[in-house]
VOGU-3710 file (C-alpha; in Angstrom, 3 decimals, decimal comma):
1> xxxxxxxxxx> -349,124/-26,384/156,838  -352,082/-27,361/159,325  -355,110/-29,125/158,675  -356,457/-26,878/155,689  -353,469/-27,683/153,465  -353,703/-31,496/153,987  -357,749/-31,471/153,758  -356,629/-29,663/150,233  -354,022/-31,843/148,917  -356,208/-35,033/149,805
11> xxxxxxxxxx> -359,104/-33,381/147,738  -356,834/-33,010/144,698  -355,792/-36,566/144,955  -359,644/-37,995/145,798  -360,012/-35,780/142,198  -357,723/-36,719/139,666  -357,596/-40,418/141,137  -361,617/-40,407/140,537  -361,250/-39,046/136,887  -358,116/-40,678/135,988
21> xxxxxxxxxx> -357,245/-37,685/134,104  -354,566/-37,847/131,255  -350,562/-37,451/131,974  -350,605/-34,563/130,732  -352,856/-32,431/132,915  -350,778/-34,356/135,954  -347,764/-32,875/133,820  -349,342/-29,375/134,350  -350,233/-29,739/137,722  -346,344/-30,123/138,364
31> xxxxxxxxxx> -345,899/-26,926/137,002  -342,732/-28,241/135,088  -342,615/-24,825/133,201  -341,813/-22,986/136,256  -338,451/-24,494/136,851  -336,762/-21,772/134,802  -335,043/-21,566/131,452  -331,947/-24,312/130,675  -333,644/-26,120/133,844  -332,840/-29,898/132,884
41> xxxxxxxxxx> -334,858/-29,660/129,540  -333,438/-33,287/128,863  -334,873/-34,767/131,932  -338,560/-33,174/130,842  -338,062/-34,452/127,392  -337,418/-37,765/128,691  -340,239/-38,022/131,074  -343,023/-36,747/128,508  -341,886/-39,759/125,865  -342,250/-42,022/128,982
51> xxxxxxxxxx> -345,512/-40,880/129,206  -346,573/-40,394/125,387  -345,077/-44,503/125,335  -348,065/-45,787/122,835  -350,246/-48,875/123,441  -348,978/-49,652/127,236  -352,379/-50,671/128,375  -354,059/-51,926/125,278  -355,904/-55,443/125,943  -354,056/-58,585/123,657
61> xxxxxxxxxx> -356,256/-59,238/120,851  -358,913/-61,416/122,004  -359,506/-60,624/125,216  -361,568/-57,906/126,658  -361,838/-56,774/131,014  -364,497/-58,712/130,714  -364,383/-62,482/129,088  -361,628/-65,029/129,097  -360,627/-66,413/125,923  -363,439/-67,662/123,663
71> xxxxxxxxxx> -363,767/-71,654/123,640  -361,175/-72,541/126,678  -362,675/-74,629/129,386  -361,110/-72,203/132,262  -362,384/-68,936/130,179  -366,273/-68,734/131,225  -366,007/-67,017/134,386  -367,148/-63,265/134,346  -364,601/-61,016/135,068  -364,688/-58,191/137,725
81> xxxxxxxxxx> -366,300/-55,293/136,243  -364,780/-51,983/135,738  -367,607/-50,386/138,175  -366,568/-52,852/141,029  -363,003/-52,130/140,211  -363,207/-48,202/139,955  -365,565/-48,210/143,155  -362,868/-50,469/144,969  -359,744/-48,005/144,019  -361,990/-44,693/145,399
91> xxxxxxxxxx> -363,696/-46,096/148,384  -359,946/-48,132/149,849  -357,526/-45,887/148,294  -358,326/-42,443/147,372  -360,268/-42,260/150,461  -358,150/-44,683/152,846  -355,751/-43,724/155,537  -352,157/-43,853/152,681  -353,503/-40,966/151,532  -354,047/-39,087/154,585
101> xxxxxxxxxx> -350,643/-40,147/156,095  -349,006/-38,815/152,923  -350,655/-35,785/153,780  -349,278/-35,688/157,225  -345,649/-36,721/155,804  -345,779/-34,113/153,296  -347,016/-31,221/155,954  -344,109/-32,100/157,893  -341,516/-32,464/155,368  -342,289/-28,603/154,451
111> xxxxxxxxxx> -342,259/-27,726/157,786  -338,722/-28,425/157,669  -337,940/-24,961/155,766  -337,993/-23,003/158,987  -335,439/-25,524/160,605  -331,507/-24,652/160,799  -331,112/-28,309/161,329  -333,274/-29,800/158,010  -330,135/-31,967/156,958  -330,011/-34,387/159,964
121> xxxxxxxxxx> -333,825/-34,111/160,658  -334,154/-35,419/156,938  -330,884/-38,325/157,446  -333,336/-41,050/159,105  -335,795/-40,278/156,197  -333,200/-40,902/153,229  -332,398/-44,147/154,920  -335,904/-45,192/155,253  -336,536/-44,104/151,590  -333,543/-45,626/149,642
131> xxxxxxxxxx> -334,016/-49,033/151,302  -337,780/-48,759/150,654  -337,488/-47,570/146,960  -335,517/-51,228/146,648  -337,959/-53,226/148,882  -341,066/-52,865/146,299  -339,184/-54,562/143,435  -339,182/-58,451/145,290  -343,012/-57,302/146,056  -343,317/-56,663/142,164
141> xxxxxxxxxx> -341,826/-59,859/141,149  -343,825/-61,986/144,053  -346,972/-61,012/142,364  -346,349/-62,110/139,068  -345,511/-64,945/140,207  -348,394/-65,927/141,915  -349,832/-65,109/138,124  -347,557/-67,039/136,811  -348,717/-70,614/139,294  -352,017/-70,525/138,240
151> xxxxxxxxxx> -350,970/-72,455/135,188  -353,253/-74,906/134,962  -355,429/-73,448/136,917  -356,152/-70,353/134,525  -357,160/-70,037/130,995  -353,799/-69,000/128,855  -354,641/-65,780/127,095  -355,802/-64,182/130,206  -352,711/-65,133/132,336  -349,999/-64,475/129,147
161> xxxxxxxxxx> -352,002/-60,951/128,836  -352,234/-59,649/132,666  -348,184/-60,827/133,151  -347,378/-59,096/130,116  -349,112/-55,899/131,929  -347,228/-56,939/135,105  -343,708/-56,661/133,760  -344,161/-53,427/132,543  -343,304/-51,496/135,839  -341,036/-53,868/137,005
171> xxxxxxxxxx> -339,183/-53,915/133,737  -338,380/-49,757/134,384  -337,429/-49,982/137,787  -334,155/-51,427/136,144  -334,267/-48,785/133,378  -335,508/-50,682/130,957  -338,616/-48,856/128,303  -339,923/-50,280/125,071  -338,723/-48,509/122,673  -336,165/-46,440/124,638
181> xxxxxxxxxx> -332,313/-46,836/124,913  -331,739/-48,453/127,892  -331,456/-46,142/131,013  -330,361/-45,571/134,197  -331,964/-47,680/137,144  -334,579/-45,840/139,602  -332,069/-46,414/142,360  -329,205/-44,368/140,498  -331,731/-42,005/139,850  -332,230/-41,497/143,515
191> xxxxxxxxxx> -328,536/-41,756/144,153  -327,947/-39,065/141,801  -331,062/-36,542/143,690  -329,941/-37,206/147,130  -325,849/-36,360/145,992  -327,736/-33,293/144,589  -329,669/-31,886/147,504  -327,110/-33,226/150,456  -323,514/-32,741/148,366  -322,593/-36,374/149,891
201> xxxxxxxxxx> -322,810/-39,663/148,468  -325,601/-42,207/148,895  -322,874/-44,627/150,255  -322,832/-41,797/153,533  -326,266/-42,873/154,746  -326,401/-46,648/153,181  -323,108/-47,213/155,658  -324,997/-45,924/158,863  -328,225/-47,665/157,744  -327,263/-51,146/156,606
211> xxxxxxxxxx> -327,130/-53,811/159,635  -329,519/-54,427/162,589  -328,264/-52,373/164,961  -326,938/-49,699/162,650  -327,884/-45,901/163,447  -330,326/-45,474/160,947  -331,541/-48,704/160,362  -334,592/-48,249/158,078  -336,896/-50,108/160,709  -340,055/-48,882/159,329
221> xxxxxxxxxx> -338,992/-49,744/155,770  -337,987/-53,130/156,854  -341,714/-53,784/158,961  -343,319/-52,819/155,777  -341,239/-54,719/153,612  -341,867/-57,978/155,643  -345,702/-57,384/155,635  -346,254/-56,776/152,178  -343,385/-60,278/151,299  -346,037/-61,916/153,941
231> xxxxxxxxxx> -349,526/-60,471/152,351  -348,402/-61,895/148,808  -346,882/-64,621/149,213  -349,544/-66,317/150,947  -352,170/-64,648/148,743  -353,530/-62,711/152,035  -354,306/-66,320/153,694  -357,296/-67,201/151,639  -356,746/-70,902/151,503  -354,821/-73,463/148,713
241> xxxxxxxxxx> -356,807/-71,642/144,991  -354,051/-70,441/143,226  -356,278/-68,322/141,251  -357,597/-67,007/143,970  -354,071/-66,148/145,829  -353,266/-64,815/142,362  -356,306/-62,133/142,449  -355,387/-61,014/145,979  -351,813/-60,428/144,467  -353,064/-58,926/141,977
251> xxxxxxxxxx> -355,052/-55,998/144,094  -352,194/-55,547/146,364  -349,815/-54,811/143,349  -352,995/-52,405/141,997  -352,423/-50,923/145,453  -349,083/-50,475/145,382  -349,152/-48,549/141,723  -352,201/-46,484/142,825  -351,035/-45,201/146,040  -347,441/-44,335/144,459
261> xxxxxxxxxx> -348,907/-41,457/142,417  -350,196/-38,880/145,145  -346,916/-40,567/146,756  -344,474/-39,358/144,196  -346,553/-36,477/142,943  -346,727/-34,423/146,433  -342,930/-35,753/147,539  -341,727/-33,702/144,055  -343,901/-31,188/145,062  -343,014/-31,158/149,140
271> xxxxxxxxxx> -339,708/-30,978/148,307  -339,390/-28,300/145,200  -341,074/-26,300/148,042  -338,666/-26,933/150,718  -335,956/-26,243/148,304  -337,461/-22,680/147,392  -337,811/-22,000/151,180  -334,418/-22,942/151,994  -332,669/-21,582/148,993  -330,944/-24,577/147,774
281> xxxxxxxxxx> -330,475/-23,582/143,936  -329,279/-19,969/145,503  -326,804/-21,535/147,669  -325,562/-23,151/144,123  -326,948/-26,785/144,991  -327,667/-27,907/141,325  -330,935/-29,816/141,953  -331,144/-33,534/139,718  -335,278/-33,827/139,956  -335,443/-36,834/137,770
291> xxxxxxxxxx> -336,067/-39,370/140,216  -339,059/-37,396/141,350  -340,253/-36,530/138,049  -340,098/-39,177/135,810  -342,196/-41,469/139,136  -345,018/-38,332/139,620  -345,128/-39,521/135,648  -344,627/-42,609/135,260  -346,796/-43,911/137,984  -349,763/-43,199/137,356
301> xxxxxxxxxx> -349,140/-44,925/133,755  -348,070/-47,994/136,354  -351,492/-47,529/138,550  -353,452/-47,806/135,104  -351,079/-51,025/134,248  -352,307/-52,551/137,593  -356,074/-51,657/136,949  -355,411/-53,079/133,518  -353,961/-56,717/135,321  -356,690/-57,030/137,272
311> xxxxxxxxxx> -359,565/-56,469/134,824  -357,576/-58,929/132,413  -357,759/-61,694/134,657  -359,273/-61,340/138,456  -362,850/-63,451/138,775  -366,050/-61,259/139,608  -365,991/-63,972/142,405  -362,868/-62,892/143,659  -363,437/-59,188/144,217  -363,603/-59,483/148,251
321> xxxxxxxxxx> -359,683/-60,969/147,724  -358,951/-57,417/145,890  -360,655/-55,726/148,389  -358,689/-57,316/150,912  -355,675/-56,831/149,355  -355,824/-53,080/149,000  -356,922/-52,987/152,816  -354,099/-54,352/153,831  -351,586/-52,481/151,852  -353,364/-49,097/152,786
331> xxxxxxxxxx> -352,665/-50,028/156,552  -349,098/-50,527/156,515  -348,746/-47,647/153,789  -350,332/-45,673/156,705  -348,158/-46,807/159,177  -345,077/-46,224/157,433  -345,851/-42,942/156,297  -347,113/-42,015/159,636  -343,751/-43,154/161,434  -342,222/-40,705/158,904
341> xxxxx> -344,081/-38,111/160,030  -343,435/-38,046/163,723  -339,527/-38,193/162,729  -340,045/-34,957/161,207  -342,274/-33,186/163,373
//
């Protein structure tokens, strides 16, 4: 929508990221009450008891973002303070180049509502998406366990406290919420809203995208997936400290959470208004929004998890390794997002 829209959206973002405003004036910014009477009230009902989900950020008794556990040897480092940490999220994130790539992506996807063609213009995006939804779950579990090594090498309370914070997200990709009867998995969540807008099964694009030379293999996905498997797993190259390699993990998974709520939040909103422009629910397409909504939800919960993770456990000594870490997932965020962009524009 040219360079006014996206210098708008990215000033809404730089906003509510700053104030880490509550769920619920996210939940209005959806405008979930515009979707129309007997409009999925189950699926809203759902996602506002995923976000009302008491105590999912509360610090284990005894520890605070700012002291290891009283008496252990490996407690008496001073934590990274909430300033550093807020300052690091605004000045890498909110204000990096993921965000304005989203913007780009997002400008383009709507652009498709003037397109007769939208359908296979979007095909190399739904094959880039459903094989990177999947890719961030071995990313996930690669940071906790670089957590999870510095036994030893970290005091206990800290480490049992930030993985407990860790497995949170990871725990609901699979459908699984304390408290709530087990659910369905994100991926048949998106299987379900891309049956919904296309009328085909997922299997239709999986089978032309799985392979290396298949038609719409998801390279981008795949680069990305490699760098961030890279990035963690050798704790961004800064030498043999576990607890070190465990803090850079630590800010790329605070990355990964932070950037995935202007992610999900403008793709539900990019694509409610492509649907209105190309008059999908008039054409009788009945829309499953789920996926999109309970993730423009839930993940800003998850970015607040992450922030939580790192203030549990990351050394004030060690903020230049979450600095790092957030620079490099902005950069290949970017990229992808970018390379998504020119295949729609």
């Amino acid at each position: 929508r040219g360079d006014q829209s996206t210098t708008d959206r990215m000033n809404r973002v730089a906003t509510r990221t700053r104030t880490r405003a509550a769920k619920v004036a996210t939940v209005g910014s959806l405008r979930f009450e515009q979707r129309g009477p007997g409009a999925r009230r189950a699926s809203q009902a759902k996602c506002r008891a995923i976000a009302k989900r008491p105590g999912k950020v509360e610090p284990v008794e005894g520890t605070s973002p700012a002291t290891r556990a009283p008496g252990d040897e490996l407690g008496h480092q001073e934590k990274i303070s909430e300033q550093a940490l807020r300052n690091l999220e605004v000045e890498v994130l909110s204000e990096g180049e993921g965000v304005k790539a989203l913007g780009r992506f997002n400008d383009a996807l709507e652009g498709l509502a003037g397109r007769k063609d939208w359908d296979r213009a979007l095909e190399p995006v739904w094959a880039e998406m459903a094989y990177n939804l999947e890719s961030f779950n071995p990313v996930f579990t690669a940071c906790m366990l670089k957590v999870q090594c510095t036994i030893g090498s970290s005091d206990y309370v800290s480490r049992d406290a930030c993985l407990q914070n860790l497995i949170q997200p990871l725990a609901g990709e699979y459908g699984l919420h304390e408290r709530d009867p087990l659910g369905k998995t994100h991926r048949q969540l998106f299987s379900d809203w891309y049956t919904s807008v296309t009328r085909k099964p997922l299997s239709s694009i999986l089978e032309r995208s799985e392979g290396p030379d298949a038609e719409l293999a998801p390279h981008a996905g795949r680069l990305l997936f490699a760098q961030m498997m890279r990035d963690v797993s050798t704790g961004g190259g800064r030498g043999d400290d576990p607890v070190e390699q465990a803090s850079y993990a630590l800010g790329y998974n605070l990355a990964v959470e932070y950037l995935a709520d202007p992610e999900k939040t403008w793709l539900l909103e990019s694509f409610r208004r492509l649907s209105e422009g190309l008059g999908w629910e008039l054409e009788g397409r009945r829309l499953d929004w789920e996926f999109l909504e309970v993730h423009a939800l839930g993940e800003k919960e998850h970015a607040d998890i992450g922030h939580r993770a790192v203030a549990l456990f990351v050394p004030s000594s060690h903020e230049a390794a979450v600095r790092q870490a957030m620079e490099d997932h902005d950069r290949d965020f970017a990229v992808y997002y970018n390379h998504l962009a020119s295949v729609l524009e």
